[in-house]
C-alpha positions, 0 to 999 in steps of 0.5 A, spaced: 712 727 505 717 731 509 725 731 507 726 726 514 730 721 511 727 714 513 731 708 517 732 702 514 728 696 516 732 691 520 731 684 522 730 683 529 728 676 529 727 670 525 722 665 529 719 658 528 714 654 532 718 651 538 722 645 535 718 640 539 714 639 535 718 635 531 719 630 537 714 625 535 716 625 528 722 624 530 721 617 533 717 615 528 722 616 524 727 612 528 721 607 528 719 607 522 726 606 519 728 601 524 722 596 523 723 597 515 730 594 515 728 589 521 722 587 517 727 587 510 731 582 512 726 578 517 721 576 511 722 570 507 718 573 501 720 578 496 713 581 495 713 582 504 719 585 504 717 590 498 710 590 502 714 592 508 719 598 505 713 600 501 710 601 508 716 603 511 717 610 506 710 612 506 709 612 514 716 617 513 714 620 507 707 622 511 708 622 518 716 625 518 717 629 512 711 632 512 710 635 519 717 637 518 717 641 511 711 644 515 714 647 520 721 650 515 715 653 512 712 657 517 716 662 521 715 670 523 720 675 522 720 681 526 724 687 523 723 694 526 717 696 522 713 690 522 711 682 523 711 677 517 707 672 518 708 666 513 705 660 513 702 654 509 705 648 504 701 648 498 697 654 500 703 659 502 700 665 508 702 671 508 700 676 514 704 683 516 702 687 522 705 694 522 709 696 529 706 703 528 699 702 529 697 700 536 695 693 538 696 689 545 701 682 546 698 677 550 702 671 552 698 665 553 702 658 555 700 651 558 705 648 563 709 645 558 710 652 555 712 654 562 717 649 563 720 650 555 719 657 556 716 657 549 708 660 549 702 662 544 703 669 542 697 673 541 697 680 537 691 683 539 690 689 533 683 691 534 680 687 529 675 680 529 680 676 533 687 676 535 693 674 530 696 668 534 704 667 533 703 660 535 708 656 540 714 661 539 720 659 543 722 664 549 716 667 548 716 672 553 723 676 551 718 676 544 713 680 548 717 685 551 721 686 543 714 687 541 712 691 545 719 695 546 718 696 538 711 698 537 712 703 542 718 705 538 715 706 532 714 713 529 709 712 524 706 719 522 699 716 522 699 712 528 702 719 531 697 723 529 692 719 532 695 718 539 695 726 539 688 727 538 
């Protein structure tokens, strides 16, 4: 190792998937909640309107909170030496690329991606497949860190490779 004193890693971006994704869960929400109470003060019987808030918390448990929970849980963090891919709610993910190798970045995106200015992100690092940042906001600035990232990288290994 030589006496070069290292620079410390630092935080670039902390990104998740594009907050549309909760637009759906959202209006169940609004839904689900505004029929439960509807349903609550119209029903005469105690066991419907016991039925009804039953049904009620189950369609926010399962079609709210859980898509919600999921999109805090997956997130990428893009620091100076690497990308943190984490992912996943009862079996957590957890994937690094560093900067120093050399891989491409493709932005791939939908009309409604082009209009948001959001886009699947495409890391191709020379393996099977490429590793998918899926559905980042401004996903254009993200490829252009990338890559100004990578180029920037002074990875003794990586350098050594590209010399030869």
């Amino acid at each position: 190792m030589t006496g070069e004193a290292r620079e410390p890693e630092r935080i670039i971006a902390l990104l998740r998937p594009h907050a549309r994704a909760l637009v759906l869960p959202s209006l169940v929400l609004v839904g689900a909640s505004g029929g439960t109470v509807y349903g609550a003060t119209v029903l005469d019987e105690l066991w419907q309107r016991i039925g009804v808030a039953i049904a009620g918390l189950v369609a926010i448990v399962g079609l709210w909170l859980v898509p919600y929970v999921r999109w805090l849980g997956s997130h990428v963090l893009i620091t100076t030496r690497r990308i943190v891919i984490r992912r996943g709610l009862a079996v957590r993910t957890r994937q690094e690329l560093l900067h120093g190798r050399s891989y491409d970045v493709v932005v791939r995106q939908s009309g409604l991606q082009r209009l948001l200015r959001s886009g699947d992100i495409l890391v191709n690092t020379g393996l099977d497949r490429p590793v998918v940042l899926h559905d980042l906001p401004r996903a254009a600035l993200v490829q252009e860190a990338l890559a100004d990232l990578m180029e920037a990288s002074r990875n003794p290994v990586a350098e050594a490779r590209r010399s030869e």
